[in-house]
C-alpha positions in Angstrom: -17.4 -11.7 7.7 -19.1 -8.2 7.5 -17.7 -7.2 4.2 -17.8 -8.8 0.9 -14.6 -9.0 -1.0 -15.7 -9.0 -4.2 -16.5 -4.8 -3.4 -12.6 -4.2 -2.7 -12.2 -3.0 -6.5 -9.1 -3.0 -7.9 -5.9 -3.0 -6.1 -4.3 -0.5 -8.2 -6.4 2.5 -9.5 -3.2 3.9 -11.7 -3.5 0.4 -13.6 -7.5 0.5 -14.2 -8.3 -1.2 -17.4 -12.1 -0.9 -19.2 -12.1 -4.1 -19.6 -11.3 -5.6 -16.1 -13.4 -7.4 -14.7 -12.7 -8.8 -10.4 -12.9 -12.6 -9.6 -12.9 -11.7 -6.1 -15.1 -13.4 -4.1 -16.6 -16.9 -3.5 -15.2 -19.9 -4.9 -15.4 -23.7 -4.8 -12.3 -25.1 -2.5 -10.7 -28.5 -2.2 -7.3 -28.8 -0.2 -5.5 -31.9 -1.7 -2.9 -32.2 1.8 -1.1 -35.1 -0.5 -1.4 -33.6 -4.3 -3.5 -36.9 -4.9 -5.6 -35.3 -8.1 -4.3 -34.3 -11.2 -8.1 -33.1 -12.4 -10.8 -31.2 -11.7 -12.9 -33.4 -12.4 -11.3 -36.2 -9.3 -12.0 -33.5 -6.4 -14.2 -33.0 -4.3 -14.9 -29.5 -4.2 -16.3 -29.9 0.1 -15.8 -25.9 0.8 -16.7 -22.5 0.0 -12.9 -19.7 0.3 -13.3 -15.8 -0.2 -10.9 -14.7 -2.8 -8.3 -13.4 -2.5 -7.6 -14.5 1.0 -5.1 -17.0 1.4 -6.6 -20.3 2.3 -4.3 -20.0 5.9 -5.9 -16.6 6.9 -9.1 -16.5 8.7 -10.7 -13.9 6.3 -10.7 -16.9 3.5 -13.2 -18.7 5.4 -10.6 -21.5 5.6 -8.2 -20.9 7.7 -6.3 -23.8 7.7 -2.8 -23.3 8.8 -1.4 -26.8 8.3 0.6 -28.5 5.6 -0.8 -29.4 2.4 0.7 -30.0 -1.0 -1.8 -28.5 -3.3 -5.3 -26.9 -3.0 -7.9 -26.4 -5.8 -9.6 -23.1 -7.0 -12.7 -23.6 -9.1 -15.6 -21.0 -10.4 -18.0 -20.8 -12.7 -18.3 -17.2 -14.8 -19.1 -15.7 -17.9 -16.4 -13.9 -19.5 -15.9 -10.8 -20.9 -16.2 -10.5 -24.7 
């Protein structure tokens, strides 16, 4: 990929907030194809997905286009105060 999607911005500039902060980007991934975990803490977080791309588009970094019953988003930042 030749652009980051974390530099997008915001998708609506009419709704620009001072305190918004993006979470687009790179994030931890896990798909769970039979909803197997109920916790963070029981996945194995095995791949890297570009938010916001839906895991079945290419642009994720996933794109996997089969059948799964749940997938798992995790990342690490420091919120705004």
């Amino acid at each position: 990929m030749t652009d980051d999607a974390a530099n997008h911005g915001y998708p609506r500039p009419q709704f620009r907030r001072d305190a918004w902060h993006s979470l687009d980007g790179a994030w931890d991934f896990a798909l769970d194809r039979d909803a197997r975990h109920s916790a963070p803490a029981a996945v194995a977080f095995d791949r890297t997905i570009t938010v916001p791309f839906a895991p079945e588009t290419p642009r994720s970094g996933i794109a996997d286009t089969g059948l799964y019953a749940a997938c798992w988003y995790r990342r690490t930042f420091d919120a705004p105060r």
